[in-house]
N, C-alpha and C positions, 0 to 999 in steps of 0.2 A: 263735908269734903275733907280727906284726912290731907296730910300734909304727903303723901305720894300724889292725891289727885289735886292737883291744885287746878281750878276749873276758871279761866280767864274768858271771859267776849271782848274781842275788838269792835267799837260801834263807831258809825258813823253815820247822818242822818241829812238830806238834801231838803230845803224847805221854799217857802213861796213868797220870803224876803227875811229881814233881817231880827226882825221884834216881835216876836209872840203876844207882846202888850195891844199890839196895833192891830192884832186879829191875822199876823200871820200863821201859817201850819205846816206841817210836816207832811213831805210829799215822796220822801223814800226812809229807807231804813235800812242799811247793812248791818248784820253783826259776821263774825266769825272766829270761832272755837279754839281754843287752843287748852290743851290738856299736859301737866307737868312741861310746860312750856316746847310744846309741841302741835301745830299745827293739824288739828281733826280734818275733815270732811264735812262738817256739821256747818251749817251756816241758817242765818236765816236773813231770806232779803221780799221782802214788798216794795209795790209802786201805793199810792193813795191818792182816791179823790180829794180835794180840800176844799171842797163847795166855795171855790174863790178864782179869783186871777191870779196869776203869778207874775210877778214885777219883773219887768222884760231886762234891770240885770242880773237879776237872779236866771233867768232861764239862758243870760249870754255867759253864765258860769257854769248850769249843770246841762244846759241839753233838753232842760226837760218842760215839753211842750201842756197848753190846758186841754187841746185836744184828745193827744197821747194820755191823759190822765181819766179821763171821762167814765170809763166804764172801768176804772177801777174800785177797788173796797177803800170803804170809810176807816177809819184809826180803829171805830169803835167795833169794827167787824172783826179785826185782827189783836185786837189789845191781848186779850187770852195767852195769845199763840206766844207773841212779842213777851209776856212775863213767864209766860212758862220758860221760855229759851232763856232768858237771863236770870230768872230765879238762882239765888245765892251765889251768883259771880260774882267776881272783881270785873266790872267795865271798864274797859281802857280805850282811854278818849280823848283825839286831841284837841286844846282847849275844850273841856267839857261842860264850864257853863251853858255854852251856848248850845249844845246838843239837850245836855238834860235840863235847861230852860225852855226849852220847845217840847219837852217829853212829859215833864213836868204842865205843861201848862194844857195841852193834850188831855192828860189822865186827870185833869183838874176837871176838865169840861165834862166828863162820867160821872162825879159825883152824885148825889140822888141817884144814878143808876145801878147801884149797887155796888160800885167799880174804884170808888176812890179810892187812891193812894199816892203814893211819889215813887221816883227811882229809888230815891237813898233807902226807903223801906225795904225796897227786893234785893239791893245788890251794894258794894261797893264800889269806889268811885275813883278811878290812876288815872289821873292827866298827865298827858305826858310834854305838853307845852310848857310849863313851869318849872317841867323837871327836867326839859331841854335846856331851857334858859338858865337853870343854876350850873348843871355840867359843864357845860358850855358856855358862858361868860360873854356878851359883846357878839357872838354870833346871829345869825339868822337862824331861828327855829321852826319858823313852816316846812309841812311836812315835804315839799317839793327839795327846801336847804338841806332835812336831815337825808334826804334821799339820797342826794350829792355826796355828801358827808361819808356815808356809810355803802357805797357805790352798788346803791338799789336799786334796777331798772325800774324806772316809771314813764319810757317813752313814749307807754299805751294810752300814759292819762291826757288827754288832748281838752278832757273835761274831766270836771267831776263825776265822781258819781260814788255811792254812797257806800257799793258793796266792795267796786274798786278799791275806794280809801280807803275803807277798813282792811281788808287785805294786806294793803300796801302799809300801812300803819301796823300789822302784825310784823310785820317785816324788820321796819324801824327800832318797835319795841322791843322783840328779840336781839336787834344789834345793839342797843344802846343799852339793854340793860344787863348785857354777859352773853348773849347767844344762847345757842339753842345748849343741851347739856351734848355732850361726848358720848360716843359708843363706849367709853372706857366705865362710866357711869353706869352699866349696869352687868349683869353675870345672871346667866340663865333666864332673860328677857324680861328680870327685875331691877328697878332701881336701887341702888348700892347707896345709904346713907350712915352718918354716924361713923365711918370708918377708923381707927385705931391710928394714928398717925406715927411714923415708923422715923426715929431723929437718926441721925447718921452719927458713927463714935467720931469723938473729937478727935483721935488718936488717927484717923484716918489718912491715907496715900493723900496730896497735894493733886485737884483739880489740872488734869493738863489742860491749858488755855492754847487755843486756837485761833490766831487770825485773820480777820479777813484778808482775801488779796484784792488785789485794785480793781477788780469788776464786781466782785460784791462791795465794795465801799460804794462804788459808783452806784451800783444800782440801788443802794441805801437811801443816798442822797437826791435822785432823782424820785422816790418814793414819798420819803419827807416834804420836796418840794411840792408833788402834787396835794399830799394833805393840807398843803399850807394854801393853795390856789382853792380848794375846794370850801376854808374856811375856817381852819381848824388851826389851833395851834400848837405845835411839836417841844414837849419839853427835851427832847433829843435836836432839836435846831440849836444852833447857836446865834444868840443875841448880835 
């Protein structure tokens, strides 16, 4: 992948409780695409049998029922599809042990079947829980806070669900880490890098400064305030 095509999966995975140790499984699987930090069409989402019950709060978090799951495909029916589609991306995942802790232990149970391997062998690995929590300082980082934060709609999510989050966590990740790139970023529907940086002469006319009048002040500080309700803190607020 050269450094124009930088190829990202958002993943997110719904399971049938909390510890893979304990003989829990994975019972969905979102990913979806983003390419030079732009959102594809490309997704890839299954439901799966988990030859198990699922722990009734597990199913008061995603919705997702043992009946609903019965006549779906096993992990090992899909694994193929699932690494082809992530094959040499960066996975971006919130809190991601616990996703590729259950992915991991999944592709564990293939082994003798010709199938072994882990995530980290196919892909890289951006959580973005850790890297909320450093930005952010004292905040709430679930994805529901950064959604707040970065004023994402997620009124749809009433539950979980796995292609949802991921989705929505594409969202996230583009706001928290610079946004999507600018139309100005590219010329003749190529991406413009390396650019020549043009410094302005010192000798130059004096910047005429322009101030605000009293309803853009106002509306400044009613703007600050909301980021400050929402969780955030404004190095433009005053102490």
């Amino acid at each position: 992948m050269t450094e124009e095509n930088i190829r990202l999966v958002v993943l997110d995975t719904e399971t049938t409780g909390l510890n893979p140790r304990e003989g829990h499984r994975i019972i969905e699987i979102g990913c979806v695409e983003l390419i030079d930090r732009r959102l594809t069409k490309n997704t890839f989402h299954v439901y799966l049998n988990p030859d198990r019950e699922i722990d009734a709060g597990a199913i008061e978090v995603h919705g997702i029922t043992n009946e609903f799951l019965q006549d779906k495909p096993r992990f090992q029916d899909i694994v193929d599809d699932y690494l082809a589609f992530t094959e040499g991306a960066e996975l971006v995942i919130h809190n991601a042990p616990f996703d590729v802790g259950f992915l991991n232990h999944e592709l564990a149970q293939l082994k003798g079947k010709g199938r072994g391997t882990t995530v980290e062998e196919h892909s890289t690995i951006f959580d973005t829980l850790p890297f909320a929590r450093k930005k952010y300082p004292g905040a709430r980082a679930s994805l529901d806070a950064l959604c707040k934060r970065f004023g994402i709609d997620n009124s749809h999510r009433e539950l979980h669900g796995a292609l949802l989050d991921a989705e929505i966590l594409a969202d996230v990740y583009l706001a928290m880490t610079g946004g999507q790139f600018s139309l100005m970023d590219f010329e003749d529907g190529k991406k413009v890098v390396n650019q020549e940086i043009v410094r302005l002469s010192a000798d130059r006319a004096k910047l005429k400064v322009i101030k605000c009048n009293e309803q853009e002040l106002q509306a400044h500080v009613l703007r600050l305030e909301a980021i400050e309700k929402a969780g955030g803190r404004c190095m433009w607020s005053k102490e």
